[in-house]
HTML snippet that shows the backbone in 3Dmol.js (N, CA, C, O; Angstrom):
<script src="https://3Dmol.org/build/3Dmol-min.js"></script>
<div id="view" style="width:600px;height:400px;position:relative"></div>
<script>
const pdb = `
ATOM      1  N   UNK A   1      98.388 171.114 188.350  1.00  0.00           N
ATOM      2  CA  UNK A   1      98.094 170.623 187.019  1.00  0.00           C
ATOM      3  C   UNK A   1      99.376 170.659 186.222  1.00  0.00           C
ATOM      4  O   UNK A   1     100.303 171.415 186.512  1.00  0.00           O
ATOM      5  N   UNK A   2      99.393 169.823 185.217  1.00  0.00           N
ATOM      6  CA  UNK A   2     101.102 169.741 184.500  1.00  0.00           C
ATOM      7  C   UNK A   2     100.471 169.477 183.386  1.00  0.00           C
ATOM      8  O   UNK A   2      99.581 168.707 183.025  1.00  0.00           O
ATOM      9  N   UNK A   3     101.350 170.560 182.764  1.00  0.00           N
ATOM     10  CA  UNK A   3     100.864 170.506 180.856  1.00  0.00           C
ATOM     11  C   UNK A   3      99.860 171.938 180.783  1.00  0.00           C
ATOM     12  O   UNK A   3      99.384 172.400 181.821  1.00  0.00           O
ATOM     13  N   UNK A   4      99.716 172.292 180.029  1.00  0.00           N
ATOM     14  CA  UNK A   4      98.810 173.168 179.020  1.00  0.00           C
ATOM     15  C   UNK A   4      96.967 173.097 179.285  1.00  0.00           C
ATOM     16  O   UNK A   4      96.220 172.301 178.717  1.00  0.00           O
ATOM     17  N   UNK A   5      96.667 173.855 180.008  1.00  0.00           N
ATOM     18  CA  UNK A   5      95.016 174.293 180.011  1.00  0.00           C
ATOM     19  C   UNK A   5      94.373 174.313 178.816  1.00  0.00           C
ATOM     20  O   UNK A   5      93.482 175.160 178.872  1.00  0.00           O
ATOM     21  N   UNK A   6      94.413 173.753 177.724  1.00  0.00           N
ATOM     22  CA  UNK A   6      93.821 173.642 176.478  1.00  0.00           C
ATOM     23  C   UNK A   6      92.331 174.027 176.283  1.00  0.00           C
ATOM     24  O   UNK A   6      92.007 174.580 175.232  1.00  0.00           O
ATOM     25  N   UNK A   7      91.358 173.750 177.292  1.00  0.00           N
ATOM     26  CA  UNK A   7      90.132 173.599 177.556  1.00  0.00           C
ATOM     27  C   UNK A   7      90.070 175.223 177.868  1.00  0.00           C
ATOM     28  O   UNK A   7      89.310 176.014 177.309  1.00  0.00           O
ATOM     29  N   UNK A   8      90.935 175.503 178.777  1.00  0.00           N
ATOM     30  CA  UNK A   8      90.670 177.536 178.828  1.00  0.00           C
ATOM     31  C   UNK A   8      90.719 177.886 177.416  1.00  0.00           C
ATOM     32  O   UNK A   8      89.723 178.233 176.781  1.00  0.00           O
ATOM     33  N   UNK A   9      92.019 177.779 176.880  1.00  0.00           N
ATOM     34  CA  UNK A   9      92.477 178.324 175.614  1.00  0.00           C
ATOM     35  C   UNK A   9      91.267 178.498 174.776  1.00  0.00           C
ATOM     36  O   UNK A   9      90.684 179.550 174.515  1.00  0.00           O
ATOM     37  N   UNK A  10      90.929 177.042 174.318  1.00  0.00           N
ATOM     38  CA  UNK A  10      89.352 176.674 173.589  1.00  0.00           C
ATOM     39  C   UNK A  10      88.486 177.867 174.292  1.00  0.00           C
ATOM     40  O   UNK A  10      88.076 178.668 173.452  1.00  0.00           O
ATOM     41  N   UNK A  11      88.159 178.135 175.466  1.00  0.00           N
ATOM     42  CA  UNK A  11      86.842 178.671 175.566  1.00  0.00           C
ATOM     43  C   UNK A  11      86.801 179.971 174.968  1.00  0.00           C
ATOM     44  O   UNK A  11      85.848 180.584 174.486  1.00  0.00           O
ATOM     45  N   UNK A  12      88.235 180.340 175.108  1.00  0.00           N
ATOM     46  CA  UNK A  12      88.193 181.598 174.973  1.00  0.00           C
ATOM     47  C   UNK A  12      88.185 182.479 173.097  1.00  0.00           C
ATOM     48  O   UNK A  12      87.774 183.495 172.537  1.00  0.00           O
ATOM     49  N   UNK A  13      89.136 180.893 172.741  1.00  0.00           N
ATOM     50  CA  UNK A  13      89.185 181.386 170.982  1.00  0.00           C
ATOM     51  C   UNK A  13      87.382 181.053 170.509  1.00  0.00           C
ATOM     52  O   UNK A  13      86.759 181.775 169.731  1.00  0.00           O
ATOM     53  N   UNK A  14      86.879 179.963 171.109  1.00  0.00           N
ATOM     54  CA  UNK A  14      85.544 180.095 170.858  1.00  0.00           C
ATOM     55  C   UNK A  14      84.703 181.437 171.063  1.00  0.00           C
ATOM     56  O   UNK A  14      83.682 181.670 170.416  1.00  0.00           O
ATOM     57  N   UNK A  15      85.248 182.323 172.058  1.00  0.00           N
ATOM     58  CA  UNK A  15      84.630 183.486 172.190  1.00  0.00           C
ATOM     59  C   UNK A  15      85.344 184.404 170.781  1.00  0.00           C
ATOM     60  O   UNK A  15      85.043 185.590 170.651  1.00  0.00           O
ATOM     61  N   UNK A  16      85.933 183.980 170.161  1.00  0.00           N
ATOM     62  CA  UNK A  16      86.599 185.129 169.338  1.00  0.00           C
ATOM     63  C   UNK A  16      87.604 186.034 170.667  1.00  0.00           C
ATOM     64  O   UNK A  16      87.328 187.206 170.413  1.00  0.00           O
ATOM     65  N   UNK A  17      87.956 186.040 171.108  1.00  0.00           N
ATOM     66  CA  UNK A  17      88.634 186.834 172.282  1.00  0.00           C
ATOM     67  C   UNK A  17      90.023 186.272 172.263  1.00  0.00           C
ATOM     68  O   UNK A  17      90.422 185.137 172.001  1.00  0.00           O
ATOM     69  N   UNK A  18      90.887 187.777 172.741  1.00  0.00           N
ATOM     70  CA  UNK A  18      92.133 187.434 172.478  1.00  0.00           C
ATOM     71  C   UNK A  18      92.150 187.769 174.152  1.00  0.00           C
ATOM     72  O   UNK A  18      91.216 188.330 174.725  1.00  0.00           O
ATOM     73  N   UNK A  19      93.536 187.262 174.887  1.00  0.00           N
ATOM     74  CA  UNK A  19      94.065 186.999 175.586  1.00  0.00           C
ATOM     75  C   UNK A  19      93.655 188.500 176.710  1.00  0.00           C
ATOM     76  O   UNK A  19      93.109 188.495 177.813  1.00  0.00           O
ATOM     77  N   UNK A  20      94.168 189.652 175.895  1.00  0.00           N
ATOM     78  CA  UNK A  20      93.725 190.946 176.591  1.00  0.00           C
ATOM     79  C   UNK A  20      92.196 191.389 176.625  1.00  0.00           C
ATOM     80  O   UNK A  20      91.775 192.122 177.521  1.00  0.00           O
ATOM     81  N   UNK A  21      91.575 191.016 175.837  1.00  0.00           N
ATOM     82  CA  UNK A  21      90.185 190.924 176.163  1.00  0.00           C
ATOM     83  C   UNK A  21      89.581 189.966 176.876  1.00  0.00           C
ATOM     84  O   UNK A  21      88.878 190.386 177.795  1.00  0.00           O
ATOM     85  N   UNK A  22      89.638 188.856 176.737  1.00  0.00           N
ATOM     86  CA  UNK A  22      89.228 187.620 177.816  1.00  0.00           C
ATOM     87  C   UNK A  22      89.716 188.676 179.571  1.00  0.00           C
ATOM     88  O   UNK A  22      89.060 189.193 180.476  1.00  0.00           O
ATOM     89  N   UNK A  23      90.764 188.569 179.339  1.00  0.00           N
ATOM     90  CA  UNK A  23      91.253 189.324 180.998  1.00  0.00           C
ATOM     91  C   UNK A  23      90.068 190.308 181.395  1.00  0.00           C
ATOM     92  O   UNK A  23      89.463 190.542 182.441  1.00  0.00           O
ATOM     93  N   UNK A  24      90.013 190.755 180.154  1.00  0.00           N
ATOM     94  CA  UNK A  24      89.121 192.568 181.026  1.00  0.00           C
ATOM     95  C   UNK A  24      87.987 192.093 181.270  1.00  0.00           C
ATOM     96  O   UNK A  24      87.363 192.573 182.216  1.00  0.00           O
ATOM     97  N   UNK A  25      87.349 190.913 180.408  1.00  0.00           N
ATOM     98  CA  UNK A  25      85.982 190.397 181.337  1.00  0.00           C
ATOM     99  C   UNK A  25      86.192 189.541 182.139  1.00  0.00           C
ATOM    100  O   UNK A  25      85.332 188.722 182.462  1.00  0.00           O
ATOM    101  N   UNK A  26      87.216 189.563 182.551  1.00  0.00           N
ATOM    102  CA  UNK A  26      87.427 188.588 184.015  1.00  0.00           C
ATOM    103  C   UNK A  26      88.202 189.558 184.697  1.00  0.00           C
ATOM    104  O   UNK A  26      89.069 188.818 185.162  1.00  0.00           O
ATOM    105  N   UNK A  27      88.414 190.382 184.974  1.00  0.00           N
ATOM    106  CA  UNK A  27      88.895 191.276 185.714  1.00  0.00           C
ATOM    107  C   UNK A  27      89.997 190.749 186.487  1.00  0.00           C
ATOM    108  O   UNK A  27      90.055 190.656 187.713  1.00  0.00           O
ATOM    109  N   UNK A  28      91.349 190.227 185.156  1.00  0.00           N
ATOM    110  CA  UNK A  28      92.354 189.516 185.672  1.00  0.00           C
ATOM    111  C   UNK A  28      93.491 190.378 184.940  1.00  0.00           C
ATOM    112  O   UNK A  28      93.077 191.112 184.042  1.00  0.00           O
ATOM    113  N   UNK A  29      94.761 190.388 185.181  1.00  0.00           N
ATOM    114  CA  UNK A  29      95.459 190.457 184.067  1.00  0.00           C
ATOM    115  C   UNK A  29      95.816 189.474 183.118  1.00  0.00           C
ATOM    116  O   UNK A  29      95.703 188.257 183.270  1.00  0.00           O
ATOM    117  N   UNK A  30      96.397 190.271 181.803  1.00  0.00           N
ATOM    118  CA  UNK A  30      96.278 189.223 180.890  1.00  0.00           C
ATOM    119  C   UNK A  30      97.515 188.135 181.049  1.00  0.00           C
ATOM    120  O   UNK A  30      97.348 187.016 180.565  1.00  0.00           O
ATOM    121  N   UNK A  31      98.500 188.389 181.586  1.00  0.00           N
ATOM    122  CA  UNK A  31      99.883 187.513 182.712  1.00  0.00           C
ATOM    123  C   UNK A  31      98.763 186.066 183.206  1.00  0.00           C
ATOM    124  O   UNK A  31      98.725 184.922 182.751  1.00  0.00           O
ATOM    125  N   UNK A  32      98.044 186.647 184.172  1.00  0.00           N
ATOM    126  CA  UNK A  32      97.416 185.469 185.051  1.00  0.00           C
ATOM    127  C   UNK A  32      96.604 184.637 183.584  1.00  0.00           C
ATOM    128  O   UNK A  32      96.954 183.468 183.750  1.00  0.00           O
ATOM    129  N   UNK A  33      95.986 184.662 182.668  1.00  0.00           N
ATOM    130  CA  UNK A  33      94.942 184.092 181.973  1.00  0.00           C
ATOM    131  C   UNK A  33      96.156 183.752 181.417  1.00  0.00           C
ATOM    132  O   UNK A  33      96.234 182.537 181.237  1.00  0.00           O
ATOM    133  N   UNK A  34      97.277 184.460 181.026  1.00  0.00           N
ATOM    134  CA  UNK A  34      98.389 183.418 179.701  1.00  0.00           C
ATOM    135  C   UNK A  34      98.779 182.698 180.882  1.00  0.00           C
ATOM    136  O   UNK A  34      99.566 181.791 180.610  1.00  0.00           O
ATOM    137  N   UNK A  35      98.585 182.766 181.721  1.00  0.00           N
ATOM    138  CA  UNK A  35      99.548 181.546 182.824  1.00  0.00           C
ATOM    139  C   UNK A  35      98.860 180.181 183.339  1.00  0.00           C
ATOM    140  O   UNK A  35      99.354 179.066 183.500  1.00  0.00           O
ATOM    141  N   UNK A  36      97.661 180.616 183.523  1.00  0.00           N
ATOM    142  CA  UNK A  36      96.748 179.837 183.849  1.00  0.00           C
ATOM    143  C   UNK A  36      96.424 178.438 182.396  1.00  0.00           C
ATOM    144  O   UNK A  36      96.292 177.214 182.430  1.00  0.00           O
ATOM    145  N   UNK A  37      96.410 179.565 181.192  1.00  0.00           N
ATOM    146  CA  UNK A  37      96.547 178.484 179.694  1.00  0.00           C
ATOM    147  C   UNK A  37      97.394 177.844 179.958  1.00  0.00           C
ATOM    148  O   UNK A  37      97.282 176.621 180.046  1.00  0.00           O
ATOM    149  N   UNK A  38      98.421 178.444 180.148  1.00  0.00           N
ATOM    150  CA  UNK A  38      99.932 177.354 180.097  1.00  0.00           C
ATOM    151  C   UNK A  38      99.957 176.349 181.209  1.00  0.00           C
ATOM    152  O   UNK A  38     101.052 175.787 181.210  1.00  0.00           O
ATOM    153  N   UNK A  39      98.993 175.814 182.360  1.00  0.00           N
ATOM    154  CA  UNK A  39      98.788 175.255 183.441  1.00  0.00           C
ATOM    155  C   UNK A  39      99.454 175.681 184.333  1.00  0.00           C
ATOM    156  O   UNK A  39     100.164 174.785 184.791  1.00  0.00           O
ATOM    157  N   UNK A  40      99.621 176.886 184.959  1.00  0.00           N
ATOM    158  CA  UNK A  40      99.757 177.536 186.203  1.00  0.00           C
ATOM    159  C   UNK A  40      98.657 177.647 186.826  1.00  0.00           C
ATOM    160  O   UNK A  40      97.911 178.481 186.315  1.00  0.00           O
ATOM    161  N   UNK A  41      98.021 176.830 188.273  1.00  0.00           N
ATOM    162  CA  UNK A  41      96.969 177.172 188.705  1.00  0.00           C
ATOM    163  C   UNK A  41      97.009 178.736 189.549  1.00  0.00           C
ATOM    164  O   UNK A  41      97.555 179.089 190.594  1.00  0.00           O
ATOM    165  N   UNK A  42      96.352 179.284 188.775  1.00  0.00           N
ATOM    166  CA  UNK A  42      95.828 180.649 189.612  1.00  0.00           C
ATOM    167  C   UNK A  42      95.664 180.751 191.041  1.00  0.00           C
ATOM    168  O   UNK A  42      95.701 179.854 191.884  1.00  0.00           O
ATOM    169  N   UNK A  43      95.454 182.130 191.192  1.00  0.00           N
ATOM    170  CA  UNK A  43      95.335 182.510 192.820  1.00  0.00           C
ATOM    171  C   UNK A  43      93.668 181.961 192.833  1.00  0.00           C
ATOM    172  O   UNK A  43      93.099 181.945 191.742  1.00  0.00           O
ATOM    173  N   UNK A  44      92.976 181.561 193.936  1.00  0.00           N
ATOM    174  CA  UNK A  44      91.715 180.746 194.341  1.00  0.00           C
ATOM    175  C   UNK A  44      90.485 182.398 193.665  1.00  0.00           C
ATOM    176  O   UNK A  44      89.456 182.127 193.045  1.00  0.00           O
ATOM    177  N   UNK A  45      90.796 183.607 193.889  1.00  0.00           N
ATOM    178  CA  UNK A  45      89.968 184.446 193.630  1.00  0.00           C
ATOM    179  C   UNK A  45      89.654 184.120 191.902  1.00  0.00           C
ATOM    180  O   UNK A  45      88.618 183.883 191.281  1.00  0.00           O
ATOM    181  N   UNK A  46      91.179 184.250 191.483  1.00  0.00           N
ATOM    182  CA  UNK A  46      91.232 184.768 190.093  1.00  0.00           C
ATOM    183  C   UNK A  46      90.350 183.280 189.132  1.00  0.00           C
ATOM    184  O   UNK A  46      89.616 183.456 188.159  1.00  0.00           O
ATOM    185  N   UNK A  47      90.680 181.961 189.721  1.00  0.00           N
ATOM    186  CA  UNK A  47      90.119 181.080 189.554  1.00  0.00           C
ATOM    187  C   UNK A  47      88.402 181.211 189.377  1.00  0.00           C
ATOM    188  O   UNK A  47      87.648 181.107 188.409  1.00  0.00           O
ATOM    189  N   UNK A  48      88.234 181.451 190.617  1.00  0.00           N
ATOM    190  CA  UNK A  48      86.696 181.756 190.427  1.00  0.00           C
ATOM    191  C   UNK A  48      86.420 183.179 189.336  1.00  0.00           C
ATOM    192  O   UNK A  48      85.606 183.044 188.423  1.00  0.00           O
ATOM    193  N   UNK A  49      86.750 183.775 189.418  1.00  0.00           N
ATOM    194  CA  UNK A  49      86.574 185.227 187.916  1.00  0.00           C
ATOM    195  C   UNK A  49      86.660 184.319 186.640  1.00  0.00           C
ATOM    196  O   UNK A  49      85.864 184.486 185.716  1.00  0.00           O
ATOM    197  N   UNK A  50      87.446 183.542 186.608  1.00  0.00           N
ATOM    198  CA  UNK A  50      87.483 182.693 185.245  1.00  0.00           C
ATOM    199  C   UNK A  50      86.542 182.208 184.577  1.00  0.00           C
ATOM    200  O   UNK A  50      85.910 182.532 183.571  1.00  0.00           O
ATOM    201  N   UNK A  51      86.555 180.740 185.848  1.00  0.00           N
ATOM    202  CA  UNK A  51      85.556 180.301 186.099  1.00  0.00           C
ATOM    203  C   UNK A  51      84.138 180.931 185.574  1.00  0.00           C
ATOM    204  O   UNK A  51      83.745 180.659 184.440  1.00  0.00           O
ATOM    205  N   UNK A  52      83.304 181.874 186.538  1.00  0.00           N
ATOM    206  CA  UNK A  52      82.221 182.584 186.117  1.00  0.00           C
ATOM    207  C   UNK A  52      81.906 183.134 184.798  1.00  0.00           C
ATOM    208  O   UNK A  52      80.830 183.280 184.219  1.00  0.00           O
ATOM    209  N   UNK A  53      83.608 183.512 184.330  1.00  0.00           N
ATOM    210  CA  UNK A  53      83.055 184.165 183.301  1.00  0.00           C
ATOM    211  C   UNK A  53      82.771 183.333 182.079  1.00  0.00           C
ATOM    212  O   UNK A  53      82.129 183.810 181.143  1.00  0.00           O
ATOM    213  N   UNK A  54      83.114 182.422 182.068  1.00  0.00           N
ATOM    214  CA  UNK A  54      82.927 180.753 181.291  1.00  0.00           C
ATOM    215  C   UNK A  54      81.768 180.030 181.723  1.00  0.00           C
ATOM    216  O   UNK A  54      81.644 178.935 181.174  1.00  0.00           O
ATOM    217  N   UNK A  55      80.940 180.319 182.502  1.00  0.00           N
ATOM    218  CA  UNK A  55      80.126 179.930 183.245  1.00  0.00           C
ATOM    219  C   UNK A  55      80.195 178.249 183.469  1.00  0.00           C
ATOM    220  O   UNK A  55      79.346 177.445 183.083  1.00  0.00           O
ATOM    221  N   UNK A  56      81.543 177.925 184.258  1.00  0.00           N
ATOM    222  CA  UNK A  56      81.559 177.086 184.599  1.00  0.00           C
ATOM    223  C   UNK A  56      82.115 176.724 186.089  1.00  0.00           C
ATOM    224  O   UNK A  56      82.751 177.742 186.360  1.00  0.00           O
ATOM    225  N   UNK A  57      82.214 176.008 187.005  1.00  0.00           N
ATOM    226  CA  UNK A  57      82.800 175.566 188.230  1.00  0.00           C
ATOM    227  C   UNK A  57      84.430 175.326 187.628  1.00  0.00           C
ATOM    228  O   UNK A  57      84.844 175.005 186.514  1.00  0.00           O
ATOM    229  N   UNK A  58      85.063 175.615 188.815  1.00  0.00           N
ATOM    230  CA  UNK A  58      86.142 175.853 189.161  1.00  0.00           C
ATOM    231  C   UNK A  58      86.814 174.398 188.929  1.00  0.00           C
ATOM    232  O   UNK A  58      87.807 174.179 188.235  1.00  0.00           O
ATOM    233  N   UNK A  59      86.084 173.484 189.636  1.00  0.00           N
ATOM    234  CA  UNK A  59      86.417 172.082 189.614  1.00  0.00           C
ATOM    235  C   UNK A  59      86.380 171.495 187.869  1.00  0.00           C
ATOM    236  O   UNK A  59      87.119 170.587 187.489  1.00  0.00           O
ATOM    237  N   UNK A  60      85.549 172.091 187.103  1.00  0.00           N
ATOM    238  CA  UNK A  60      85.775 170.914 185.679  1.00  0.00           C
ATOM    239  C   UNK A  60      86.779 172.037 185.200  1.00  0.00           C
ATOM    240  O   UNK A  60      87.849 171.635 184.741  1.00  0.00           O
ATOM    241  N   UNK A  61      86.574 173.282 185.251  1.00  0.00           N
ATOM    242  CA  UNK A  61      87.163 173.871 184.380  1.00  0.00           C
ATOM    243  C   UNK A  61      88.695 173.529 184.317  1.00  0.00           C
ATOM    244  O   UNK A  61      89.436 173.767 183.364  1.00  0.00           O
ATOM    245  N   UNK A  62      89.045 172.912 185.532  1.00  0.00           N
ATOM    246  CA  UNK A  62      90.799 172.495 186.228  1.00  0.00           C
ATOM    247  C   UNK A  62      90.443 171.616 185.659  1.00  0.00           C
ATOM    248  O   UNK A  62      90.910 171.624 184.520  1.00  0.00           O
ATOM    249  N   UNK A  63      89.618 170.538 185.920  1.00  0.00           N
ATOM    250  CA  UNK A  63      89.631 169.052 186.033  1.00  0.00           C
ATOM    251  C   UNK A  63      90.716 168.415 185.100  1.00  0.00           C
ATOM    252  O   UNK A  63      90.548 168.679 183.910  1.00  0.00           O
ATOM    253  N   UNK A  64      91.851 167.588 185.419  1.00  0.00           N
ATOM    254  CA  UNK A  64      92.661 166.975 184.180  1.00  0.00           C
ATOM    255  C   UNK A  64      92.154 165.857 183.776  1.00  0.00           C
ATOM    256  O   UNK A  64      91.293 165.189 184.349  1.00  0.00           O
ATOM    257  N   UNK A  65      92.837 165.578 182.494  1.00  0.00           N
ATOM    258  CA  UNK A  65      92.137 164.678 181.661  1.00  0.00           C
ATOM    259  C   UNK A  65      93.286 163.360 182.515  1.00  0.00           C
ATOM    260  O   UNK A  65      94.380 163.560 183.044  1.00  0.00           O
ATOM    261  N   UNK A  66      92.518 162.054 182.371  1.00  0.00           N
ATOM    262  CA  UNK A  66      93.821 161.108 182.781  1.00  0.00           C
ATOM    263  C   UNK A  66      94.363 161.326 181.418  1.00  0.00           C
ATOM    264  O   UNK A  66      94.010 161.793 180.336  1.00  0.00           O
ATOM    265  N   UNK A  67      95.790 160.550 182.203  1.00  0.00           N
ATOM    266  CA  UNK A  67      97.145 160.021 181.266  1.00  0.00           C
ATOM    267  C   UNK A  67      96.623 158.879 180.890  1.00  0.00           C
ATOM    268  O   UNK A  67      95.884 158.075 181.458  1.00  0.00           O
ATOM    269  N   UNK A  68      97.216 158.929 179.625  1.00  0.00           N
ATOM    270  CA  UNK A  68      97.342 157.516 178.972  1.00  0.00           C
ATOM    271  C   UNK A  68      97.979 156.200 179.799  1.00  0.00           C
ATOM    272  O   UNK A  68      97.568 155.043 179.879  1.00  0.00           O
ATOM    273  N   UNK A  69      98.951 156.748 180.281  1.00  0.00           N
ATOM    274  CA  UNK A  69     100.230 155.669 181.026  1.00  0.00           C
ATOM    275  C   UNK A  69      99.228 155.141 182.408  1.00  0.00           C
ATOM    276  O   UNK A  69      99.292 154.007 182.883  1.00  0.00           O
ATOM    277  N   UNK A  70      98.293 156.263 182.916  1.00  0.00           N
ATOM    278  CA  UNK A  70      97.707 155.896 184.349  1.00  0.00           C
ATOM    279  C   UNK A  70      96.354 155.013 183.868  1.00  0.00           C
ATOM    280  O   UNK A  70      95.407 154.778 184.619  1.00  0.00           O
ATOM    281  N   UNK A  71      96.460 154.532 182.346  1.00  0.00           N
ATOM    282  CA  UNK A  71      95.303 153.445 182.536  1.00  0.00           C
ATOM    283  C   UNK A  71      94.878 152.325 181.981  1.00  0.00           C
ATOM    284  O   UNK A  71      94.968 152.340 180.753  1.00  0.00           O
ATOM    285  N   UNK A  72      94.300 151.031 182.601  1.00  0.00           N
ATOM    286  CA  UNK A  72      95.015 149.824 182.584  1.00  0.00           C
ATOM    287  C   UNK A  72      93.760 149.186 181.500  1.00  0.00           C
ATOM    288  O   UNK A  72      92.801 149.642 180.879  1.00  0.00           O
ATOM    289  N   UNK A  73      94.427 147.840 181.708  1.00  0.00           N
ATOM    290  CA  UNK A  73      93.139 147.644 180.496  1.00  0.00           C
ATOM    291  C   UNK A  73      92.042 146.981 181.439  1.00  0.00           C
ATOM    292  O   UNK A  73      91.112 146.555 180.755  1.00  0.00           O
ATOM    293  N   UNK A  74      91.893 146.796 182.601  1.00  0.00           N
ATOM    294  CA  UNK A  74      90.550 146.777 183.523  1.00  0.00           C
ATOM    295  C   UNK A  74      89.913 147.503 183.499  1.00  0.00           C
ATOM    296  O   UNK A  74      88.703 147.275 183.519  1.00  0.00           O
ATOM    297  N   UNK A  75      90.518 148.985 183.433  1.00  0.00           N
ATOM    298  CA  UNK A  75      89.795 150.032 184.005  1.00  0.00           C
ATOM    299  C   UNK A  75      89.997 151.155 182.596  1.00  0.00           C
ATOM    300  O   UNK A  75      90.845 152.046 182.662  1.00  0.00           O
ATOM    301  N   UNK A  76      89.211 150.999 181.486  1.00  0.00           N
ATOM    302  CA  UNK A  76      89.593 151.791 180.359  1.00  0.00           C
ATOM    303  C   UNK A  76      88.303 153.067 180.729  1.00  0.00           C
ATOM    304  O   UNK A  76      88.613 154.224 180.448  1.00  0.00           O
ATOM    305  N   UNK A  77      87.544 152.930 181.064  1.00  0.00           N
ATOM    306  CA  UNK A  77      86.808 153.962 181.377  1.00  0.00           C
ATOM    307  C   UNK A  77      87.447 155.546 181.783  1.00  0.00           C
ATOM    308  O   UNK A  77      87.982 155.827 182.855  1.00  0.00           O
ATOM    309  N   UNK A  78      87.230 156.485 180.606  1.00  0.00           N
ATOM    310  CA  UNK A  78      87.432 157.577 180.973  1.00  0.00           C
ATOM    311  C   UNK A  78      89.134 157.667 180.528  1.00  0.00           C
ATOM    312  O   UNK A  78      89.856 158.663 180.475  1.00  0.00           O
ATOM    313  N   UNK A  79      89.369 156.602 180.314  1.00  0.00           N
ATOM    314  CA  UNK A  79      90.952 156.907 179.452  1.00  0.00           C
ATOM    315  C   UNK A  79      90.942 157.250 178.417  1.00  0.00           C
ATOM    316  O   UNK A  79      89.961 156.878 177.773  1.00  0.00           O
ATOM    317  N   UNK A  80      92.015 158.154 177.653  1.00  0.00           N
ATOM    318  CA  UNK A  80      92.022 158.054 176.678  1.00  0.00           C
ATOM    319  C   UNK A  80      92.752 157.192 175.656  1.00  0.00           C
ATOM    320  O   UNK A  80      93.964 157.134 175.867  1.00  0.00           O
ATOM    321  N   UNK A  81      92.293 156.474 174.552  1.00  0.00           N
ATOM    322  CA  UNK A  81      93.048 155.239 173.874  1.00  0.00           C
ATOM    323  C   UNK A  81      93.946 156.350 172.694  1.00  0.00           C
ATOM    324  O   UNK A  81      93.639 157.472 172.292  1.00  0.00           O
ATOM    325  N   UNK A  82      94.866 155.678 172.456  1.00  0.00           N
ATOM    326  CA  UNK A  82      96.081 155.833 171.918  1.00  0.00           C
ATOM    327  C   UNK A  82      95.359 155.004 170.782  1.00  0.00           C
ATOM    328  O   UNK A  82      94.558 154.078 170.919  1.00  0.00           O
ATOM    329  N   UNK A  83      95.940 155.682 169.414  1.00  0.00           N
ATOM    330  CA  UNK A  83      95.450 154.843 168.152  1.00  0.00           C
ATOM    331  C   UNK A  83      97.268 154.953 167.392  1.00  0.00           C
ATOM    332  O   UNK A  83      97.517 154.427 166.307  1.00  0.00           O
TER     333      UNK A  83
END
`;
const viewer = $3Dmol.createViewer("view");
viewer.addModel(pdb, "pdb");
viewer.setStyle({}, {cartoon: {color: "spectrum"}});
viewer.zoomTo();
viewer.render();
</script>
């Protein structure tokens, strides 16, 4: 993934939770969760701890958004438009 996990970040300020608390209910350190925000994909365990504790799959919680640049005007579905 390239760029910034924004969608973690969100889940977690939605919890009111700071960075060292999010970790302790995921039984991660707080290194791996600031790394993972910043788009470092995690080790496959720590992924799933995340994951769960967001109660979401592994797959959306990664999932990237397309690029703007990767989409055409045939296929605007699921792009995002530039205003």
């Amino acid at each position: 993934m390239s760029g910034r996990n924004v969608k973690l970040q969100e889940l977690r300020i939605e919890r009111s939770w700071t960075l060292r608390v999010a970790a302790r209910h995921m039984a991660v350190s707080p290194t791996v969760l600031f790394n993972a925000e910043q788009g470092v994909m995690p080790r496959v365990d720590h992924a799933i701890q995340i994951a769960t504790t967001y109660r979401m799959s592994v797959e959306d919680l990664w999932k990237s958004a397309p690029d703007a640049e990767s989409c055409s005007p045939r296929k605007p579905v699921g792009c995002r438009q530039l205003s």
